[in-house]
C-alpha positions as CSV (number, residue, x, y, z in Angstrom):
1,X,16.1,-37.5,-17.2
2,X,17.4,-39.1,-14.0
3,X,20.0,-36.6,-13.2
4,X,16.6,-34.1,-13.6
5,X,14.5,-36.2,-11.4
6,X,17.6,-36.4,-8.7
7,X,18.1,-32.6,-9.2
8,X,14.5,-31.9,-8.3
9,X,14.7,-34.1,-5.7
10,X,18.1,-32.8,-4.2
11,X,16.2,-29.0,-4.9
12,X,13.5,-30.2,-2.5
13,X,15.2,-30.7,0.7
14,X,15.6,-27.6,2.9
15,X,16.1,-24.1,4.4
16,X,18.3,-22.0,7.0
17,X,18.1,-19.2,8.9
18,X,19.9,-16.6,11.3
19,X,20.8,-13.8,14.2
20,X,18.7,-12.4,17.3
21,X,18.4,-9.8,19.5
22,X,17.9,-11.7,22.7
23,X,19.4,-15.5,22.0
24,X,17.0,-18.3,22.0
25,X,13.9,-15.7,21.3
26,X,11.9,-14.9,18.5
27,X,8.8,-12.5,18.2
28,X,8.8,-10.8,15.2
29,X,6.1,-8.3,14.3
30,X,5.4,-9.9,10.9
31,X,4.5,-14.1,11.8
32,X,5.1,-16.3,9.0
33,X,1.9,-18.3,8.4
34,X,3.5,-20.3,5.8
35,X,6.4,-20.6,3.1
36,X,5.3,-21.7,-0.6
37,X,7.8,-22.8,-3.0
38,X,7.9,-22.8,-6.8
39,X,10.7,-24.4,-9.7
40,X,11.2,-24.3,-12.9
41,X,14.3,-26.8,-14.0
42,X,15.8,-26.7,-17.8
43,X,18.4,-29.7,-18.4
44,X,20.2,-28.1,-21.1
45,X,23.8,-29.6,-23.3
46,X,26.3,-27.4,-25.1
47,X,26.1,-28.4,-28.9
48,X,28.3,-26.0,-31.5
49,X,28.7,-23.7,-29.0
50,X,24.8,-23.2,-28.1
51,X,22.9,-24.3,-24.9
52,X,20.0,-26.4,-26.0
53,X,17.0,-27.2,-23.8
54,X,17.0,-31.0,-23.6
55,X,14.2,-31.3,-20.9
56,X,12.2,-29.2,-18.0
57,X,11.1,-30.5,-15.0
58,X,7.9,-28.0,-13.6
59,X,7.4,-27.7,-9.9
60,X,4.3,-26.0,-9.1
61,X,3.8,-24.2,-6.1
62,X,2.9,-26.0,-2.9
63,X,3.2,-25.3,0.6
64,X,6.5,-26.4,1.4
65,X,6.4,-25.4,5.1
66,X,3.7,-24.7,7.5
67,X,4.6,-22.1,10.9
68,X,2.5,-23.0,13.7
69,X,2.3,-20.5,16.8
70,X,1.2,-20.2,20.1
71,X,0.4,-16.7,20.8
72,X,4.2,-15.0,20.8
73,X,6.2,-18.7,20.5
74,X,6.7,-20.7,17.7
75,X,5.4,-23.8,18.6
76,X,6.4,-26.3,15.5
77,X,6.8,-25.9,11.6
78,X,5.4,-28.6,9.3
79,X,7.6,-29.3,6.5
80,X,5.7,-30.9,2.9
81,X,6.7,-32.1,-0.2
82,X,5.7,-31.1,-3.3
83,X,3.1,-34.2,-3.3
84,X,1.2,-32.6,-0.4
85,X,2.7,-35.3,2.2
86,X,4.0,-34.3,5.2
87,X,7.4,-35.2,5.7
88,X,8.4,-34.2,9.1
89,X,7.5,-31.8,11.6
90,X,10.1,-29.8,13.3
91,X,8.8,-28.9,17.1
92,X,10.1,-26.4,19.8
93,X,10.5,-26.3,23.7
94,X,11.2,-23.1,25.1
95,X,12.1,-22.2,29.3
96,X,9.8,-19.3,29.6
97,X,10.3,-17.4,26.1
98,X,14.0,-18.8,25.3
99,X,13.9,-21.5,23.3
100,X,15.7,-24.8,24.9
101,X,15.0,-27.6,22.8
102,X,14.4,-28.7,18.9
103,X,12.9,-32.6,18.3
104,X,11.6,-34.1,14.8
105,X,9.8,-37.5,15.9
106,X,10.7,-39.3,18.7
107,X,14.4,-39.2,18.7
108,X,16.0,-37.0,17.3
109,X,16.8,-33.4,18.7
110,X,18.7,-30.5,19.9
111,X,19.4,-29.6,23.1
112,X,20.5,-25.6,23.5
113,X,22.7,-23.8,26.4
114,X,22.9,-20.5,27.1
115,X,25.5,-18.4,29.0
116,X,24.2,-15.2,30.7
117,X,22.0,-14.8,28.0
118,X,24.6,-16.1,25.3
119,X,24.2,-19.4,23.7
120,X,26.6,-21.5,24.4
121,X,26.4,-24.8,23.2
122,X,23.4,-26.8,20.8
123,X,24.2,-30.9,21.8
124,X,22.2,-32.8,18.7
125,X,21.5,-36.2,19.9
126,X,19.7,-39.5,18.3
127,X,17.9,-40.6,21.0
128,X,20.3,-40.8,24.4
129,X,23.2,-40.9,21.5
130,X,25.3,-37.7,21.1
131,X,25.9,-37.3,17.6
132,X,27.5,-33.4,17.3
133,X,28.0,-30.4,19.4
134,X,28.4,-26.7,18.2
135,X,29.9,-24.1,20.5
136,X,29.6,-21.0,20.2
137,X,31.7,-17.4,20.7
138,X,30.6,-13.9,20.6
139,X,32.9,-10.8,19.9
140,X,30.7,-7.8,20.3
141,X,27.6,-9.2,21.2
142,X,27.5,-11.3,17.6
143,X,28.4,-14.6,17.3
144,X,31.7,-14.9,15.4
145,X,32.6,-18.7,15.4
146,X,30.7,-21.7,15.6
147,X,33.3,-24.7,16.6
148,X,31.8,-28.3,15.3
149,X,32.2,-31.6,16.9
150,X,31.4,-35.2,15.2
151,X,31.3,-37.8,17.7
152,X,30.3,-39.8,15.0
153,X,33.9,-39.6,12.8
154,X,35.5,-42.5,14.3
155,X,32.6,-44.9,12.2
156,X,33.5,-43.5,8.8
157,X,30.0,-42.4,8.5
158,X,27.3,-39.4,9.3
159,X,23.4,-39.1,8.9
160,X,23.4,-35.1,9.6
161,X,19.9,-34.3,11.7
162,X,18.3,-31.3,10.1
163,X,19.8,-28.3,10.7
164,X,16.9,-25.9,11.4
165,X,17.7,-25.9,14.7
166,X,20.0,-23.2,13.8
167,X,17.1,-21.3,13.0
168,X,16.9,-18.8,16.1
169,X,20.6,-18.0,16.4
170,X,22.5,-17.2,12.9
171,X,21.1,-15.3,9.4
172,X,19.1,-17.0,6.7
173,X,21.8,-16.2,4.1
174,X,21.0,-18.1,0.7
175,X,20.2,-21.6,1.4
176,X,22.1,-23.3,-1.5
177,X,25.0,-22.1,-0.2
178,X,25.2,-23.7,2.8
179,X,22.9,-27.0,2.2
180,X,26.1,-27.5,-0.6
181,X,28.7,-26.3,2.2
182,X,27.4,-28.7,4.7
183,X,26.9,-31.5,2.3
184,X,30.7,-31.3,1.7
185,X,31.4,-31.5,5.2
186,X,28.9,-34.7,5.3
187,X,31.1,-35.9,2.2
188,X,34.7,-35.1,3.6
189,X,33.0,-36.9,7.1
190,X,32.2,-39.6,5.4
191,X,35.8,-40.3,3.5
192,X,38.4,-38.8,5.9
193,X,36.6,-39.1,9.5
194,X,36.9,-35.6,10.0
195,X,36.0,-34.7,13.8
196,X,35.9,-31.5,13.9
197,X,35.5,-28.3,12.1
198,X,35.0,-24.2,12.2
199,X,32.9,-21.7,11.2
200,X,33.6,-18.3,11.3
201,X,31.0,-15.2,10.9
202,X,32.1,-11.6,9.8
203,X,29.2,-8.9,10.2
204,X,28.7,-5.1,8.9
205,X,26.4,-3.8,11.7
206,X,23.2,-6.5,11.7
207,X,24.3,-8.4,8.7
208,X,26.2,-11.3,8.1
209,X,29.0,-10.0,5.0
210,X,31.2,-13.1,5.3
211,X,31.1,-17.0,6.5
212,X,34.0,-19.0,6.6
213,X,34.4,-22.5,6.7
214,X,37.4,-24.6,7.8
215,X,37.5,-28.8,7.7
216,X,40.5,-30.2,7.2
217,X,42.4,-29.3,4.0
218,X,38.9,-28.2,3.1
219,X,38.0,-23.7,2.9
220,X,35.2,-22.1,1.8
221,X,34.0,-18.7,1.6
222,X,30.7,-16.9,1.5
223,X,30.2,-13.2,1.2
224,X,26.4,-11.4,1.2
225,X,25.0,-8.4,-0.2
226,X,21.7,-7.1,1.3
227,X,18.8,-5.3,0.7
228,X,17.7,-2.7,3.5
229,X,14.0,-4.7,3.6
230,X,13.0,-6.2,6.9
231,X,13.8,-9.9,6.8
232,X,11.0,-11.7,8.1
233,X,13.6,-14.9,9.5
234,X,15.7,-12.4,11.6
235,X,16.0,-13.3,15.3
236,X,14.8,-16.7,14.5
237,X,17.4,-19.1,15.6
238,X,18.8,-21.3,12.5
239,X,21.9,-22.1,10.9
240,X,19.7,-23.5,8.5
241,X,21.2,-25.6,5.0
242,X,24.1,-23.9,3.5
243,X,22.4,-20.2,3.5
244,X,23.1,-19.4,7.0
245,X,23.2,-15.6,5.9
246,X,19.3,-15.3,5.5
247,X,18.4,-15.8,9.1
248,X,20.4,-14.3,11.5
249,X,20.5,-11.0,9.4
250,X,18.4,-7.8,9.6
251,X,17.9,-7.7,6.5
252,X,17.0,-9.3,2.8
253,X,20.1,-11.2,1.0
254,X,20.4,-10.1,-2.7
255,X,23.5,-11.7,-3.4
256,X,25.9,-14.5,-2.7
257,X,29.5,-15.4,-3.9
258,X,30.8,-18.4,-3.1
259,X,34.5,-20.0,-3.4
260,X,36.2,-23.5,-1.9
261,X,39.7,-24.5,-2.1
262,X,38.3,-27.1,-4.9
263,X,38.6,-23.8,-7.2
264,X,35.0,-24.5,-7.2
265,X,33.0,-20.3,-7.8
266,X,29.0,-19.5,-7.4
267,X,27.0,-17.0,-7.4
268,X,23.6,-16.6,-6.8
269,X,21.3,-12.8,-7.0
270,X,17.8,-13.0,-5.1
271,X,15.2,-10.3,-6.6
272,X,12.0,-9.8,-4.3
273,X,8.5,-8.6,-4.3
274,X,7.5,-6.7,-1.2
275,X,4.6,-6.3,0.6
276,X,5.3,-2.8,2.5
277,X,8.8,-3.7,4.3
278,X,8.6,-7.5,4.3
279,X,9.0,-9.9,1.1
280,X,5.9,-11.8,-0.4
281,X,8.3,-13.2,-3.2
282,X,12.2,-14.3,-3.6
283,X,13.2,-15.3,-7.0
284,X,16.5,-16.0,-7.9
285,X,17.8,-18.0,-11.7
286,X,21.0,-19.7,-12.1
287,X,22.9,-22.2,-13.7
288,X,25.0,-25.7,-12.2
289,X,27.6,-27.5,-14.8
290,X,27.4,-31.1,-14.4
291,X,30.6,-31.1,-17.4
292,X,31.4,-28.6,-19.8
293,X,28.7,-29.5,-22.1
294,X,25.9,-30.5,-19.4
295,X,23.6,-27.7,-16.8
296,X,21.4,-27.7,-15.3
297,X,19.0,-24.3,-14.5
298,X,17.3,-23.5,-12.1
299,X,14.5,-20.7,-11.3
300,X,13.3,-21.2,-7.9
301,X,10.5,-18.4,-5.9
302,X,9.7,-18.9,-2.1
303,X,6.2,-17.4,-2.0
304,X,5.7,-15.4,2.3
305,X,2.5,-15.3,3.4
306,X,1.8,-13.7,7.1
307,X,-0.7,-14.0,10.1
């Protein structure tokens, strides 16, 4: 059961988001008061060719994060674990309605640049310690490539600040994807000092179809299917943890396909429940091998509620 408890654990971490109209702003008609979240997790081992149930971890639903607003601007979201603890709060500095900075605590934060209305550049720093820098290009009024920088390589080592301060710039596509994209990148950091990396963005009118990902030896791919629902994260600027298709996009991700050069395949479906044109619910069920006779799987439901 402590593979389980890591799993749940590991499950409990994070989410990323996408796209924009104008750069840097966010005012959708439908404000998210809050995001709830919701697991069931079956350990399960092969045995004479049939998957048995060897143990289920139940998460019940909690409010994982909180949105706070201040009339049009999104002032700060509160993120909670499943205990009802606040783990941190993730807070939001805007010159006039463009947002120009992102800070959890006391030190660590983004710093964003814009470019005749363009981002530009997001400097992440730990205290007065520059730790990465994205820059960005646009083709066609979309951003097609995010270029990475580690000025942290050199040590052998990386503690990644969250990433939500992607939020307001690039698609909320699944977040499993990319939380298990990026923590390959943390892992290829760690062992071969990689400095540098790209990732690349291919769009069918005001979705996200493909992400690409370059580090090294290291390529992965991600390609989205969509539903033609309003998605309630668009415009909100986050390249948030490996599902950087769900934010930036128009609309609702149904499915994702993933492959690496590892030979490593997922893919995940996303079923919702809809409350007129937005989503109230996001299910989606699927399975991770830890050998050939070991998974783990998964139902997880994000529950939207709305000011």
């Amino acid at each position: 059961m402590k593979k389980l408890t890591l799993m749940v654990a590991v499950l409990a971490m994070g989410l990323f988001f996408v796209s924009c109209n104008k750069e840097g702003q966010f005012n959708p008609k439908n404000k998210i008061d809050r995001i709830g979240f919701s697991a069931t997790i079956n350990y399960e081992v092969l045995s004479n060719n049939v998957w048995t149930n060897q143990g289920t971890q139940e998460i019940s639903r909690y409010a994982r994060e909180i949105w706070n607003w201040d009339g049009k601007l999104l002032k700060s979201i509160s993120h909670y674990n499943n205990s009802g603890e606040l783990s941190y709060t993730e807070s939001y500095e805007y010159d006039g309605n463009r947002l120009s900075k992102v800070s959890w605590g006391t030190a660590g934060h983004y710093i964003l640049n814009y470019d005749h209305g363009k981002i530009a550049n997001i400097d992440g720093y730990n205290g007065t310690e520059k730790k990465v820098t994205y820059v960005f290009t646009h083709e066609k009024g979309k951003i097609s490539r995010i270029n990475v920088t580690n000025y942290d390589a050199s040590k052998g080592a990386f503690d990644p600040m969250p990433m939500n301060a992607f939020r307001f710039f690039i698609p909320s596509a699944n977040f499993e994807a990319f939380t298990e994209m990026m923590a390959k990148i943390y892992s290829e950091m760690n062992t071969k000092s990689i400095e540098t990396w790209t990732i690349d963005f291919e769009w069918d009118g005001k979705n996200i179809k493909k992400i690409s990902h370059l580090s090294g030896n290291y390529t992965a791919n991600y390609t989205y299917e969509y539903d033609n629902k309003y998605n309630p994260y668009s415009g909100l600027f986050d390249i948030s943890d490996y599902d950087y298709g769900m934010i930036m996009s128009k609309n609702n991700i149904t499915r994702m396909t993933a492959d690496n050069s590892n030979n490593q395949h997922v893919e995940r479906d996303y079923v919702y429940t809809y409350d007129g044109n937005v989503p109230e619910m996001q299910t989606c069920s699927y399975a991770e091998a830890e050998s050939s006779t070991e998974r783990f799987v998964y139902t997880t439901i994000y529950y939207y509620e709305y000011k």
